[in-house]
C-alpha positions in Angstrom: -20.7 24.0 63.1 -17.4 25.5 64.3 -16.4 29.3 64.8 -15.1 31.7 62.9 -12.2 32.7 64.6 -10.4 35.0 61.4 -12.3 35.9 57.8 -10.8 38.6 56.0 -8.7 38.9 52.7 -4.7 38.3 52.6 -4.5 40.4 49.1 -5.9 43.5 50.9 -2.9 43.0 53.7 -0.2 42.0 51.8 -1.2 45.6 49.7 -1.1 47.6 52.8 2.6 46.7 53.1 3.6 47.2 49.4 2.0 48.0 46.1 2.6 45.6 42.9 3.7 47.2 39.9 3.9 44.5 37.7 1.0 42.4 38.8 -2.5 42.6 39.9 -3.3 41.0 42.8 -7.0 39.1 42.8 -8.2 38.8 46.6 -7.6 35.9 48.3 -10.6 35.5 51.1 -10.1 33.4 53.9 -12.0 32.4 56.5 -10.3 30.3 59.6 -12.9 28.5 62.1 -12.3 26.7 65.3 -13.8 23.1 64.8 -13.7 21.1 67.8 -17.3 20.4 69.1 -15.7 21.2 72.3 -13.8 24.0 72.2 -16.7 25.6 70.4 -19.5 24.8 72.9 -16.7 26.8 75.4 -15.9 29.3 73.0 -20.0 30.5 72.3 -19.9 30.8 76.4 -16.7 33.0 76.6 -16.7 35.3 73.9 -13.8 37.2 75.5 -11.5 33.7 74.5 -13.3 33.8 70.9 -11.8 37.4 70.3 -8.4 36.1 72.2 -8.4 33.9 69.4 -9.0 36.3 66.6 -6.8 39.3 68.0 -3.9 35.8 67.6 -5.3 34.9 64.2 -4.9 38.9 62.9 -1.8 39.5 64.6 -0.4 36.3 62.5 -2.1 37.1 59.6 -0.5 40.6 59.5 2.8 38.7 60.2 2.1 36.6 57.3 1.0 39.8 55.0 4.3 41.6 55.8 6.5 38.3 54.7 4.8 37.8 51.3 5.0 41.5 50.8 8.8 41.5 51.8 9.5 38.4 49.2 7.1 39.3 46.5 8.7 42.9 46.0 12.3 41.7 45.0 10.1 39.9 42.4 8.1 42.5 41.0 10.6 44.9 40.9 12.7 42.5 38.9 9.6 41.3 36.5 9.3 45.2 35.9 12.3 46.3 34.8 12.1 43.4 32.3 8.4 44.4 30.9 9.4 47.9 30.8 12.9 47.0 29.1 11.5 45.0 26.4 7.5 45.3 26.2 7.9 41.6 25.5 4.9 39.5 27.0 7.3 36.3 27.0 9.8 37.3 28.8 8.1 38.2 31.9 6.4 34.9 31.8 8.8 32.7 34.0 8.7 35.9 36.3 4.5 36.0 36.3 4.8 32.0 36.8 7.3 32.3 39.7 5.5 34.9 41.5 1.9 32.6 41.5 3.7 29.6 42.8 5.6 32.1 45.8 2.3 33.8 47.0 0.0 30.8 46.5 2.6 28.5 48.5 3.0 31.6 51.6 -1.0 31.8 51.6 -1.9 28.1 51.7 0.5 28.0 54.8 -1.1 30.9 56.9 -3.7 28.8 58.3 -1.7 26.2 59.7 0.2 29.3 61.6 -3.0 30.9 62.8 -4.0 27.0 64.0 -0.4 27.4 66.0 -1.3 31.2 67.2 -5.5 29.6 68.5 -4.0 26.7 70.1 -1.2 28.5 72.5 -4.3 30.7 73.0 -6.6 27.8 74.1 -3.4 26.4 76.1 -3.2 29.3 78.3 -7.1 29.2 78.9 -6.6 25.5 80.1 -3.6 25.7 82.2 -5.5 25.5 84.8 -8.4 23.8 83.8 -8.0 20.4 83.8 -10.9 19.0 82.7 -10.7 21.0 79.1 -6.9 20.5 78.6 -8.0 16.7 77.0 -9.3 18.6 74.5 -7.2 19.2 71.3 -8.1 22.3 69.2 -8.7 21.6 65.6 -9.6 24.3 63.0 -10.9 24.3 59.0 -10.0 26.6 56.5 -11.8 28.2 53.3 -9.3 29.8 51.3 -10.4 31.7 48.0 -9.4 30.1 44.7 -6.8 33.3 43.8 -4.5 31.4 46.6 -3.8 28.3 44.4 -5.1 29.8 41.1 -2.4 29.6 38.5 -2.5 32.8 36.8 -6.4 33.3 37.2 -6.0 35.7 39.9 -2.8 37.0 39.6 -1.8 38.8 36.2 1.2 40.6 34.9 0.4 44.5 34.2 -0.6 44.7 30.3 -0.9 47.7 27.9 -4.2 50.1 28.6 -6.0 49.4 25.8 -6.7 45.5 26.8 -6.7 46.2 30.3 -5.8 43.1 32.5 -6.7 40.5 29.7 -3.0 39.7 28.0 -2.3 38.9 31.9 -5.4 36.6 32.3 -4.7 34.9 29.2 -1.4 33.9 30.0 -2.6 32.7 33.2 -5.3 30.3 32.5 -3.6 29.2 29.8 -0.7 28.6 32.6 -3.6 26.7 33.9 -4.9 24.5 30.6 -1.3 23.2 29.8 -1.4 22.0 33.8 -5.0 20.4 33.3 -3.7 18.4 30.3 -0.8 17.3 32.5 -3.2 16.1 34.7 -5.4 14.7 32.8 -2.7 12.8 30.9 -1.2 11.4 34.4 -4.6 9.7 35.4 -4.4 8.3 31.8 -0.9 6.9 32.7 -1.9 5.6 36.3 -4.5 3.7 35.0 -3.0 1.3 32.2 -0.6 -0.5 34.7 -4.1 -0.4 36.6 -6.2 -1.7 33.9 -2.9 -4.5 33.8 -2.7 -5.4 37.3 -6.3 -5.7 37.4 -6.4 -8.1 34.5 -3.6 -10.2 35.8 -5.6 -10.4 39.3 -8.4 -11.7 37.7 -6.5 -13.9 35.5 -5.0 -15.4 38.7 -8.5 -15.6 40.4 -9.6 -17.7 37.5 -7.5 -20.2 38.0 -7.6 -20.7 41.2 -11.4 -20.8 41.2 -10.6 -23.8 37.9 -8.0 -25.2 40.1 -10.2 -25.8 43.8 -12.6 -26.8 41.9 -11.0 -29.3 40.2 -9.0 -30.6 43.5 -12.6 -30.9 44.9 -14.2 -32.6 42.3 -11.1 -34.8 42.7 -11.6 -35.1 46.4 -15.3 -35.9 46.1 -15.0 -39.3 43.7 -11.7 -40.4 44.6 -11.1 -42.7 47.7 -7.8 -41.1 48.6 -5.5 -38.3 47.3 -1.8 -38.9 47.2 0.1 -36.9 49.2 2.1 -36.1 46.1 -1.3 -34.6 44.6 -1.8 -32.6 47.5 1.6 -31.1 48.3 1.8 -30.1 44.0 -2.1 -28.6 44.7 -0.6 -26.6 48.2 2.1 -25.2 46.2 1.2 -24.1 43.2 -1.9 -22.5 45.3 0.2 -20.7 48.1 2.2 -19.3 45.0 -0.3 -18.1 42.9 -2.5 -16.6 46.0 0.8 -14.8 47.0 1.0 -13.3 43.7 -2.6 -12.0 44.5 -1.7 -10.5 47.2 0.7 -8.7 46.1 -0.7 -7.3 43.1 -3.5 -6.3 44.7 -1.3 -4.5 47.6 0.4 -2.4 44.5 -3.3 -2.3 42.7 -4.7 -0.3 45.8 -1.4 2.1 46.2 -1.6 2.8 42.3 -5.8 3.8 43.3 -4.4 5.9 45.7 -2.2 7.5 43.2 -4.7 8.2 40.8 -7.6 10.1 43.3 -5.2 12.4 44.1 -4.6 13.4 40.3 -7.8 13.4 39.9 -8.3 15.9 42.5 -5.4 17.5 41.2 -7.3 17.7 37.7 -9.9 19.1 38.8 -8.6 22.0 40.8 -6.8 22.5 37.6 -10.2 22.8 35.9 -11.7 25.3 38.4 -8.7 27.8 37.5 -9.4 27.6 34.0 -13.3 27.9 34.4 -12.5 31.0 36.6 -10.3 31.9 34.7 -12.6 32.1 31.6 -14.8 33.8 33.2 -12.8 36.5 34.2 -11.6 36.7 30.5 -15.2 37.3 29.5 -15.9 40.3 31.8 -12.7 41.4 30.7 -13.4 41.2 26.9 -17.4 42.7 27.4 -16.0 46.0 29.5 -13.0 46.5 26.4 -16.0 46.8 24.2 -14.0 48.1 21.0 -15.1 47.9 17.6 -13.9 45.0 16.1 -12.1 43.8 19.2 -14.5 41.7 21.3 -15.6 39.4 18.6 -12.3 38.8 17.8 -11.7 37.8 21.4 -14.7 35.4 22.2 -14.4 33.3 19.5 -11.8 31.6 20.9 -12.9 31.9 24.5 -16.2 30.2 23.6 -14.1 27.2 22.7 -12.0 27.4 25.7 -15.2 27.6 28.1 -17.1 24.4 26.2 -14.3 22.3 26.1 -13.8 22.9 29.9 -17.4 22.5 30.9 -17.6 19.4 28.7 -14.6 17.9 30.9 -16.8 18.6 34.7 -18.7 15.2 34.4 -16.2 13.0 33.4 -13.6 14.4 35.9 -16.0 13.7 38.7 -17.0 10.2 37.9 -13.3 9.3 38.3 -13.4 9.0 42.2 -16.6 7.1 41.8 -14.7 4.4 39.4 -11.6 4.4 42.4 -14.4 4.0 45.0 -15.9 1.1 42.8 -12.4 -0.6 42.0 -11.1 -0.2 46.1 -14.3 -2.0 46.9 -13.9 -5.1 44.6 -9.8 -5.1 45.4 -11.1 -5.2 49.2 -13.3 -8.3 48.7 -10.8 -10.1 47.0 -8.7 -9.4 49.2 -10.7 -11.1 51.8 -11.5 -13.6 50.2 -7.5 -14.2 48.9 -7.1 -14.6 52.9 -9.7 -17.0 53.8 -8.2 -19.2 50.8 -4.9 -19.0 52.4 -5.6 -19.9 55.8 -7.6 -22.9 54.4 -4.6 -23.8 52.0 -2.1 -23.7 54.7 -4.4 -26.3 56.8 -4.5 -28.3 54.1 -8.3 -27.8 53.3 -8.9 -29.8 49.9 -12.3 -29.7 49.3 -13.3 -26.2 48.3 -15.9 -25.7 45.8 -14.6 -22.0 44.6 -13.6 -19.1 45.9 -16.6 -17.1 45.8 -15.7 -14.5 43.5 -17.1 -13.4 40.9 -14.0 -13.3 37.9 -16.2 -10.8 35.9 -16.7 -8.7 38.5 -13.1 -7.9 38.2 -12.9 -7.9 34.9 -15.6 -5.3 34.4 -15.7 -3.0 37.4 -12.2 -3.3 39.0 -11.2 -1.1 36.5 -13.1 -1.5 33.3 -16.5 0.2 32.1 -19.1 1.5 33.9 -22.6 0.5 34.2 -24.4 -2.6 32.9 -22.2 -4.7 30.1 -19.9 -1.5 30.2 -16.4 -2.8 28.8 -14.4 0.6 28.6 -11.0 0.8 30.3 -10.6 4.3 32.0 -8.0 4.7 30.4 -10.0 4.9 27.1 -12.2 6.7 29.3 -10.4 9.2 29.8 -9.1 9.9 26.7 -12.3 12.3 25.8 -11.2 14.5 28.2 -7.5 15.1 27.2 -9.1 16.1 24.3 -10.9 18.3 25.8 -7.8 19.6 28.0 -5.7 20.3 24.4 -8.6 21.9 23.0 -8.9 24.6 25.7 -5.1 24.8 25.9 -5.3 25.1 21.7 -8.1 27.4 22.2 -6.7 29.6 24.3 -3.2 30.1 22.8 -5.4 31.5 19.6 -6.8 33.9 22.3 -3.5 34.9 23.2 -2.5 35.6 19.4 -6.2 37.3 18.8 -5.7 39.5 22.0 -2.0 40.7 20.3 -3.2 41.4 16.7 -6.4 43.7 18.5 -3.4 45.0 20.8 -1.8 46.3 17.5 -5.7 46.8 15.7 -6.5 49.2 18.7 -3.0 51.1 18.1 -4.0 51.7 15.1 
C-alpha cells in the first residue's frame, strides 16, 4: 500500500486564483501516493521526508492551480461576453467544449509534475545514501471523474430558473455523441478482425488438409519425389508466412480495439454521472409542471446507458480470449516452420483446433456461440443513439420549461 504524499481538490485552487463566470466548476479530487515498496517502508520511518514530499507536491499543485487559472480566464471571459450578447445556448457551445478539453488536459498532467517535484525530493535524501539511490520512486494517481468528464462536471452558467441543468445537459449529451463514437469504432475494429480471423483459420485448414495428406502420402509410399516434396515445402512456407503475418496485424488490431473499449467506457461513466447529476438537478427545480417534463427523457437516457455496462465490459474478456487463441497459433505456426524448413514430411496435423478459431478468436461467446462482435456490439450502439436521442429531447424539454417557467 503506498503513501499519500498530496490529496486535496484542484477546482478549490484553481478558484482561489480566479472566479468563473461563465462556468461552474465541479471539484476535481486528487489524491497522489508514493508507490515504491521501498521508498515507502523509508518514508513510514522518516516522516519528516513524507511531509518534504507533500510541502513539493502543494507547492506544484498551487503552481499548477495558478496556470489553469491564468489560461481558463481568457476563456471565460470570452464565452461570457458571447452568452451575455446573445442568450443563445449554441453559441457558447464550442466555448463550453473548449474549456473541458483545456482544464481536463492541465489536470490530468499535474501528477506527472508532482512525480517530478517527489522524486528531486527523494534524490536529495539519497545523495548520500548509497544504498537507497537504486531505488526508483514511482507514484499512482486517483483523479476525480470532473478531470476527464466531458461536460459532466463543468457547465456553462444557465438562466435561474433551471439552475445548472441547460449546462449539464449539454455536457453529457457532449458525452453520449462521444460514447456512440466509441462504440461505433470498436464496431469498425472488429470486422477486418472478424476477416483476418476467418482468413487465419481458412489458412490453418489447409495446412492441417495439406500435412496430412503429405503424411498419409509418406506413410504408403516407398519414396517421395523430390519434385513432390520441394512443391509440398513451398506452397507450405508460403501459406505459413501468410499466417504469420496475419496474425502479427490480428494482434495489433486487438490492441487497437481494448483501448476503445476503455475509451467507451470512460465515455459511459460521464454520461451515467452525468445523469445523475441531471436528476438532483431536476428533483431540487421542483416546479409545477417542470420536473415531469424533464425525467421523461432522462429515464431513457439513464436505462439505455445502464443497459450498455455489461456488454461494454465483456469486450476485454472477448480480446483476452481471441490474444490467447492468436498466441497458440502462433506457436504452433512456428513449430511448423522450423519442421518445414528441415524438410520434416511426415506430420500428422498441426494440432489446432480450426473451430477454435472460428468460434472464439473472434466469433460468439460461450458454448456453440456463433455471433461476431461486431454483431455483438451492435445492441449497444443502439443503446449509445438512444441516450444521445434521449437526451437531445431533454435539451428541447429543459427550453420549452425555460419559457413555461417565464411564463
Amino acid at each position: 500500500m503506498g503513501v499519500r504524499i498530496w490529496e486535496g481538490d484542484l477546482t478549490k485552487l484553481v478558484k482561489e486564483r480566479w472566479k468563473p463566470m461563465s462556468f461552474s466548476i465541479e471539484p476535481v479530487r486528487m489524491t497522489i501516493s508514493v508507490e515504491t515498496k521501498e521508498i515507502v517502508e523509508v518514508l513510514k520511518e522518516d516522516p519528516l521526508l513524507g511531509q518534504e514530499m507533500h510541502d513539493a507536491a502543494s507547492d506544484v499543485m498551487k503552481s499548477i492551480a495558478g496556470s489553469i487559472a491564468k489560461q481558463l480566464e481568457a476563456m471565460d471571459d470570452r464565452c461570457w461576453k458571447k452568452w451575455t450578447a446573445s442568450l443563445d445556448w449554441p453559441s457558447v457551445e464550442d466555448e463550453r467544449k473548449e474549456f473541458v478539453k483545456r482544464y481536463s488536459d492541465l489536470a490530468e498532467d499535474a501528477p506527472k509534475k508532482v512525480q517530478e517535484a517527489a522524486k528531486k525530493v527523494w534524490d536529495d535524501y539519497t545523495k548520500d545514501k548509497k544504498d537507497l539511490r537504486k531505488h526508483k520512486i514511482k507514484t499512482s494517481a486517483k483523479v476525480g471523474l470532473a478531470v476527464v468528464g466531458v461536460g459532466t462536471g463543468i457547465a456553462v452558467a444557465a438562466t435561474a430558473g433551471l439552475g445548472n441543468l441547460p449546462g449539464l445537459i449539454a455536457g453529457s449529451l457532449t458525452a453520449a455523441k462521444s460514447l456512440s463514437t466509441a462504440v461505433q469504432t470498436m464496431i469498425n475494429y472488429s470486422k477486418p478482425i472478424g476477416m483476418l480471423g476467418a482468413e487465419i483459420r481458412g489458412d490453418l485448414y489447409d495446412l492441417n488438409v495439406t500435412y496430412k495428406d503429405m503424411s498419409k502420402a509418406a506413410a504408403t509410399a516407398s519414396e517421395l519425389t523430390s519434385k513432390a516434396v520441394e512443391s509440398f515445402t513451398t506452397n507450405s512456407l508460403a501459406s505459413i508466412e501468410n499466417c504469420e503475418k496475419n496474425l502479427a496485424l490480428f494482434k495489433a488490431k486487438l490492441t487497437g480495439i481494448k483501448t476503445s473499449a476503455h475509451d467507451t467506457a470512460k465515455q459511459l461513466d460521464r454520461v451515467l454521472d452525468g445523469c445523475d447529476r441531471m436528476e438532483k438537478e431536476i428533483k431540487a427545480i421542483n416546479a409545477k409542471g417542470v420536473t415531469s417534463t424533464l425525467e421523461g427523457p432522462l429515464k431513457k437516457a439513464m436505462e439505455g446507458a445502464l443497459k450498455m455496462v455489461a456488454s461494454i465490459g465483456e469486450v476485454p474478456e472477448r480480446v483476452k480470449t481471441a490474444k490467447k487463441a492468436a498466441d497458440k497459433a502462433e506457436t504452433d505456426i512456428t513449430a511448423l516452420k522450423l519442421k518445414t524448413n528441415q524438410g520434416v514430411i511426415k506430420w500428422v496435423g498441426l494440432g489446432i483446433d480450426a473451430s477454435v478459431m472460428a468460434l472464439e478468436v473472434w466469433g460468439g461467446f460461450g458454448a456453440g456461440g456463433v455471433e461476431s462482435t461486431a454483431k455483438f456490439l451492435e445492441d449497444p450502439a443502439e443503446k449509445a443513439d438512444l441516450v444521445a436521442t434521449s437526451l437531445s429531447g431533454l435539451k428541447e424539454a429543459a427550453a420549452f420549461a425555460e419559457k413555461h417557467m417565464k411564463g
